[in-house]
C-alpha positions as CSV (number, residue, x, y, z in Angstrom):
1,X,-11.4,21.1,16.6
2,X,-8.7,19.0,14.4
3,X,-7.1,21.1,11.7
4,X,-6.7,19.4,8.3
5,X,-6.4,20.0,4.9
6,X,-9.9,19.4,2.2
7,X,-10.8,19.6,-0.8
8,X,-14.6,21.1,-1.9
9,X,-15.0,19.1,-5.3
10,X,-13.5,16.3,-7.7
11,X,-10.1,17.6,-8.5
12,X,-9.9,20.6,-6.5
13,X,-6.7,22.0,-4.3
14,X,-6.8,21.4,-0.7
15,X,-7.5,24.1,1.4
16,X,-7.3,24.4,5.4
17,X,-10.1,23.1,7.2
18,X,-11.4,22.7,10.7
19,X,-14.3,20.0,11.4
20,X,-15.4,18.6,15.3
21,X,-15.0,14.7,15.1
22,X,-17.0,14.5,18.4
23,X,-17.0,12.4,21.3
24,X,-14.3,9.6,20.9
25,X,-15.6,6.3,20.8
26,X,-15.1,3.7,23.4
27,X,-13.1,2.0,21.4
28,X,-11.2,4.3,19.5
29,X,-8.3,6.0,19.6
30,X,-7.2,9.4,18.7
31,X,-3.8,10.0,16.9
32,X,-1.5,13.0,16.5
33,X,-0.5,12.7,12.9
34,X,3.0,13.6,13.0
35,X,3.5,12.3,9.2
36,X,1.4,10.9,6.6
37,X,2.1,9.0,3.0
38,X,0.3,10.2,0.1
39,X,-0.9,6.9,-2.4
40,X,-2.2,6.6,-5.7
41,X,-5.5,5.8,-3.6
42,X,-5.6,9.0,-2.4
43,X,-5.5,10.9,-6.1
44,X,-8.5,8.7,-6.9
45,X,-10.6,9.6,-4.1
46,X,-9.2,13.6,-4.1
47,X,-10.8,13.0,-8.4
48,X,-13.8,10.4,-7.1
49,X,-12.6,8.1,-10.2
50,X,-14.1,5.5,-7.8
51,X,-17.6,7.5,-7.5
52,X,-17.8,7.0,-3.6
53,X,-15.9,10.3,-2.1
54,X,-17.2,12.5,0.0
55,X,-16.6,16.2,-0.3
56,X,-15.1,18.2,1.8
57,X,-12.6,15.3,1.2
58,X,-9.9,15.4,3.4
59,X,-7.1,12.6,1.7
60,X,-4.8,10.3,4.1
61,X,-4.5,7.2,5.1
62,X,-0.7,6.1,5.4
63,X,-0.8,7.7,9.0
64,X,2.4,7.8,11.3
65,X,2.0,9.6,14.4
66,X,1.3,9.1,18.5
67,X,-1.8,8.1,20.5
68,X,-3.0,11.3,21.8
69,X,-6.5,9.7,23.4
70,X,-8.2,6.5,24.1
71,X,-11.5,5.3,24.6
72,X,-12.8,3.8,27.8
73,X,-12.7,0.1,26.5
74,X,-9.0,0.0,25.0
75,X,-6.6,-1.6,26.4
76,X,-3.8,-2.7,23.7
77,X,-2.9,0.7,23.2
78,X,-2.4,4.1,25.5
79,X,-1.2,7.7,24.9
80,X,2.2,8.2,23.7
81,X,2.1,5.1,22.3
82,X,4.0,5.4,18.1
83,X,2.0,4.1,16.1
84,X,0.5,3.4,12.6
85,X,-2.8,3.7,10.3
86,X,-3.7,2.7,6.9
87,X,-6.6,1.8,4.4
88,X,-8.7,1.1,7.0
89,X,-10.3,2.5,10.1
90,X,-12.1,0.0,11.6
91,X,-13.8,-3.5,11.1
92,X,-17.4,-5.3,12.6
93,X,-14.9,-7.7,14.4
94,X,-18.4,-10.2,14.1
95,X,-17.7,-11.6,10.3
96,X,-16.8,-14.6,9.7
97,X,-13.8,-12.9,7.7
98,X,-12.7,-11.0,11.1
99,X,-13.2,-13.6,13.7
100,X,-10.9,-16.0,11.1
101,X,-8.2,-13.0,11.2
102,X,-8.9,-11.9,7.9
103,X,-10.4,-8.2,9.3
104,X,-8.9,-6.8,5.5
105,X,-11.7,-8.3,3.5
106,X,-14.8,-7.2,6.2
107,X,-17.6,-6.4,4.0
108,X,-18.1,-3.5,6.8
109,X,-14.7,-2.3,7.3
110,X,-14.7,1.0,7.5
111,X,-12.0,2.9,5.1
112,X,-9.6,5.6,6.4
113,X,-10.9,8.3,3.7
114,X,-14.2,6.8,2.7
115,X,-16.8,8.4,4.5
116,X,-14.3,10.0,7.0
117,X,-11.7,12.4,7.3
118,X,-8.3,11.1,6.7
119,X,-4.6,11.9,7.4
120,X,-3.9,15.2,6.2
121,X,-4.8,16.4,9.5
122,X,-3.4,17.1,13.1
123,X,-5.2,14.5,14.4
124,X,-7.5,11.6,13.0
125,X,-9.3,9.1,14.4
126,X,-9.8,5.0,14.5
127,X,-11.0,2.1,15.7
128,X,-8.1,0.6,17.8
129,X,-7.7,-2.4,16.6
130,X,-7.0,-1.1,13.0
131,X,-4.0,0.8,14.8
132,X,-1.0,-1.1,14.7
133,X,2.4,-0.1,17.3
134,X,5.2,1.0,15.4
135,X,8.9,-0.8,16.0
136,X,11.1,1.6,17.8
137,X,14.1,1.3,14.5
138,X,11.3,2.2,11.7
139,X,11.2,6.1,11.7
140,X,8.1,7.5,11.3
141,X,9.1,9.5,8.3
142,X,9.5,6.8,6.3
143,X,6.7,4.5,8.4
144,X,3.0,5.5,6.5
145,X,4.0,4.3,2.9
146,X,4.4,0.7,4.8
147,X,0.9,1.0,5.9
148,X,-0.4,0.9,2.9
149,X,2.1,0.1,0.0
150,X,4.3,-2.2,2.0
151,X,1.4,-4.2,3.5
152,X,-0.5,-4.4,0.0
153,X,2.9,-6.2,-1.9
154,X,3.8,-8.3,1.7
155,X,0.4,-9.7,2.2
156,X,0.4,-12.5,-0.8
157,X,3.7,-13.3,-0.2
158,X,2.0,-14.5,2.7
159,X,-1.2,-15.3,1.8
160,X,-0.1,-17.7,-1.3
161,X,3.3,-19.1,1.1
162,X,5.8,-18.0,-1.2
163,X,8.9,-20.0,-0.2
164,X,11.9,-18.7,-0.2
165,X,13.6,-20.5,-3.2
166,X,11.2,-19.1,-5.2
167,X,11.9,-17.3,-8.2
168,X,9.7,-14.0,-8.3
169,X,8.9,-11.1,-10.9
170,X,8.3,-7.4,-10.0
171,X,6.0,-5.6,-12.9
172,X,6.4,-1.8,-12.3
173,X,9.6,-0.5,-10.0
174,X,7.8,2.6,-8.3
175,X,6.0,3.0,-5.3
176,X,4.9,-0.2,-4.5
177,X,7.1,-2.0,-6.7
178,X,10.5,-0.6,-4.7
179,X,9.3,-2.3,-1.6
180,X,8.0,-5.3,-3.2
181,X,11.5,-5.7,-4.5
182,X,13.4,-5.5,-1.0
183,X,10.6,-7.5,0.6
184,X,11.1,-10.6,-1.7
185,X,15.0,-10.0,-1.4
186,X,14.9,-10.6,2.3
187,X,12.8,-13.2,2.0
188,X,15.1,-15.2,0.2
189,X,13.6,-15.2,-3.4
190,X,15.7,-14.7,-6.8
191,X,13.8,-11.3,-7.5
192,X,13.7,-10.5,-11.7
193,X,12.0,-6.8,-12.4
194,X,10.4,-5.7,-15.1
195,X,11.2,-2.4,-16.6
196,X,11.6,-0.3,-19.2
197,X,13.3,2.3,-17.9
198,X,16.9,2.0,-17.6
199,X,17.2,4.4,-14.7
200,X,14.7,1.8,-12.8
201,X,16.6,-1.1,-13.9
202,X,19.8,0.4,-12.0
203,X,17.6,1.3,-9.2
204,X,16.5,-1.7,-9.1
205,X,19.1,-3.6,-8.9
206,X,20.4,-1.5,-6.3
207,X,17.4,-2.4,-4.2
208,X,17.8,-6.1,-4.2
209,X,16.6,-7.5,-7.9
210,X,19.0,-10.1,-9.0
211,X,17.9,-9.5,-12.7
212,X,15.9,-7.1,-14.4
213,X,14.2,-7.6,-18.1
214,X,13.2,-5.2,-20.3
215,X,8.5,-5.2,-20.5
216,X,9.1,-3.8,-23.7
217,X,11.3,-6.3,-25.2
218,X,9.4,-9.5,-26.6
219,X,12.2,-11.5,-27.3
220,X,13.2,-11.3,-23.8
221,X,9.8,-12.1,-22.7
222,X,9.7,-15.0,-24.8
223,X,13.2,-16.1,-23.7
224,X,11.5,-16.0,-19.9
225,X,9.2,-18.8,-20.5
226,X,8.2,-21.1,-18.1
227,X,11.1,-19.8,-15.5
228,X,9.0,-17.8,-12.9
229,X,7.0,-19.3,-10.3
230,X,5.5,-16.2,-8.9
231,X,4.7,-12.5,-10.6
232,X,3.4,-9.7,-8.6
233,X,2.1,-6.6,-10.7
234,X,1.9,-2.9,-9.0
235,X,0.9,-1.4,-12.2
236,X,-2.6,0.2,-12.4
237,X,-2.1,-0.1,-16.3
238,X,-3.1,-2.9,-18.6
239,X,-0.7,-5.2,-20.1
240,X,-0.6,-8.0,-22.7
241,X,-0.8,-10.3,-19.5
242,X,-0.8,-13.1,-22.1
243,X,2.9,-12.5,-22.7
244,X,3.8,-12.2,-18.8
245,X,1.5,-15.5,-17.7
246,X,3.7,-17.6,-20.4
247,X,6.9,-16.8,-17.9
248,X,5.1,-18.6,-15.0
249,X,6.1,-22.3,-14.5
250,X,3.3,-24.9,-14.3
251,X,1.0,-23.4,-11.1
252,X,3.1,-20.5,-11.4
253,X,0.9,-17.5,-10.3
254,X,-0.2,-13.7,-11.9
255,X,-1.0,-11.6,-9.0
256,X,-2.0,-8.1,-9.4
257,X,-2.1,-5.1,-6.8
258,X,-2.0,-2.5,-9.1
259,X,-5.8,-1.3,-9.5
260,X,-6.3,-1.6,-13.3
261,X,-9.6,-0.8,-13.9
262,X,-10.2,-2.3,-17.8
263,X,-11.0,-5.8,-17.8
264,X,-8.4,-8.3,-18.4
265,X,-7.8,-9.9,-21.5
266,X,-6.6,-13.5,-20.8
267,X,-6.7,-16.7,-23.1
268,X,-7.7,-19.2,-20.8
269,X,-5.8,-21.9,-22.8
270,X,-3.2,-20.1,-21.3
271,X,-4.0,-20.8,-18.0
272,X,-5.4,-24.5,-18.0
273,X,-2.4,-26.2,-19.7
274,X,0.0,-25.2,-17.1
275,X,-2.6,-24.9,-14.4
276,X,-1.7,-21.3,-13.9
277,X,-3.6,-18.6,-11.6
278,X,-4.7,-15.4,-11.9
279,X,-5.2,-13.6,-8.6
280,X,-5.4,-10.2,-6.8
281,X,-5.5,-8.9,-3.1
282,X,-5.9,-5.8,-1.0
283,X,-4.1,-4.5,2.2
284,X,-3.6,-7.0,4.7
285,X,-5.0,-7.7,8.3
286,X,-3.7,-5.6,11.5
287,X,-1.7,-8.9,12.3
288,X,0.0,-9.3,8.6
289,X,0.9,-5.3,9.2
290,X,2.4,-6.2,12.2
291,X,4.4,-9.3,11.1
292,X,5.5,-6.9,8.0
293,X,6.8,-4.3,9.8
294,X,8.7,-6.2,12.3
295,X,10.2,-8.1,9.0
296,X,10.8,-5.1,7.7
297,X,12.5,-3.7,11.2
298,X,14.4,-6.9,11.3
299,X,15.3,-6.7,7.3
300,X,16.3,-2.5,7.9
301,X,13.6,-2.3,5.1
302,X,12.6,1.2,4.0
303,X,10.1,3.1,1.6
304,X,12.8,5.5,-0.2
305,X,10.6,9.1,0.4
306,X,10.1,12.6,-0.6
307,X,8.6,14.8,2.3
308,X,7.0,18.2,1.9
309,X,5.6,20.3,4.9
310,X,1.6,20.1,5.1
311,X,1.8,24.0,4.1
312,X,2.8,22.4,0.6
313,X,0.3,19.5,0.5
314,X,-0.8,21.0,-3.2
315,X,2.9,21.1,-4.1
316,X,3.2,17.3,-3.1
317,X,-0.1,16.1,-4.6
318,X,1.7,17.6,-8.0
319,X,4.4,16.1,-7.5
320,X,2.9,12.6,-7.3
321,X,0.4,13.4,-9.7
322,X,2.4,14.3,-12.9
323,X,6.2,13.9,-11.2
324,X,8.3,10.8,-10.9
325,X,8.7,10.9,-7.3
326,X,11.4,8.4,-6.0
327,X,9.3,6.5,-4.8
328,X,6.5,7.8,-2.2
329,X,5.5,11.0,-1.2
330,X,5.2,12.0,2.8
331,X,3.5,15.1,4.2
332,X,5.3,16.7,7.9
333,X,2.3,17.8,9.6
334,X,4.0,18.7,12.8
């Protein structure tokens, strides 16, 4: 039986919970969760804001933890082996999308918590090739957030080949933001975040920003026209985007991670003069999460965390929830 932690309805505390995840698959693995992240993602499924949760829900999907069983078909992996899980738990690996590496945009990929028991857990289970090894200088405290988070704000710096002369904007220094920041440092861009908060702005400075500007102040928007080539937004907010898209340079690029869920008011003048783009992306494929965490091994490039003991999962969903956690908040299962 795997031990885990559910909730009954939209909204309601977690509670233990025992469930029998059957016989393991030939091709999946089974993890001992030794940590796990808790996202933004999470608090919308543990609410079903989304409208797809299950219930029991049990929450978890930035999974750090050791190979405890494997199928009879895997090879890439064996027990003992540290390793990592995120958004999702599996893909058809028979798409067009999969077979061209792109497994993260699988119209059958299977999600972590959709439809399955996540994280917050002893143990969980996956398809193996969602399950990505873990370096052996990233600590697994710190390792879930990047499975998720980190991934989500590394894979367009891929995807769109952002060089590393590039000047970049950060919208929203928190949980994704603070490692979009250090990512693009180490890349080699001029990084400028957007803030309001003067406690941010020192933060983020400290985390590898060469500038910050102040979201609230529209004379220092204005004064940022034209000078950014790239802008990646983590809020899940909306914004008068019009007022950020006119500090792109010509082709410069919006791209949005943050899952703002009003539509977007953008003039499209705004856009065709300069040829700008507007753009948005999800977690990346097993083989960006690996090229992102050996960057990020390489680059000693860490989530900043909070951890709480699984006993206190309620504690820590509060604490994301209506705190101002700095930045991401890890469960210790064992």
């Amino acid at each position: 039986m795997i031990k885990a932690y559910a909730a009954k309805g939209p909204g309601a505390q977690l509670e233990p919970f025992e469930y029998d995840a059957g016989p393991l698959g030939d091709h999946d693995v089974e993890i001992d969760v030794e940590y796990c992240g808790i996202c933004h993602s999470d608090l919308s499924m543990l609410n079903n804001e989304w409208g797809i949760t299950r219930y029991p829900f049990v929450p978890g999907h930035e999974i750090a933890g050791r190979i405890a069983a494997v199928g009879a078909q895997v090879k890439s992996l064996k027990v003992g082996d540290r390793v990592g899980l995120g958004w999702h738990s599996g893909y058809c690996m028979e798409c067009s999308t999969c077979m061209g590496g792109d497994h993260n945009l699988c119209d059958h990929a299977q999600g972590t918590i959709v439809g399955r028991h996540g994280g917050f857990a002893d143990k969980v289970r996956a398809q193996s090739a969602a399950v990505v090894k873990l370096p052996d200088n990233i600590s697994s405290e710190v390792a879930g957030p990047l499975f998720c988070g980190g991934v989500t704000v590394f894979n367009p710096i891929v995807q769109f080949d952002v060089t590393p002369t590039a000047r970049v904007g950060v919208i929203g220094i928190g949980g994704l933001g603070h490692m979009a920041v250090q990512f693009l440092n180490k890349w080699g861009c001029e990084v400028t975040a957007f803030t309001s908060s003067e406690a941010k702005r020192t933060e983020a400075l400290e985390l590898g920003a060469h500038k910050t500007l102040d979201s609230r102040d529209t004379d220092a928007l204005k004064a940022a026209a034209n000078s950014l080539d790239f802008i990646i937004s983590t809020v899940n907010v909306s914004l008068n985007w019009g007022a950020y898209l006119a500090t792109l340079k010509p082709k410069g690029r919006l791209h949005l991670v943050g899952a703002v869920l009003e539509p977007m008011a953008i003039n499209v003048m705004s856009l065709m003069g300069a040829q700008r783009s507007v753009s948005s992306s999800p977690v990346g494929s097993p083989a960006v999460i690996a090229d992102m965490l050996e960057f990020a091994a390489r680059h000693h490039i860490e989530p900043k965390v909070e951890v709480f003991d699984l006993a206190d999962v309620n504690k820590a969903v509060e604490r994301l929830e209506h705190g101002s956690p700095r930045y991401r908040v890890v469960l210790k299962i064992k």
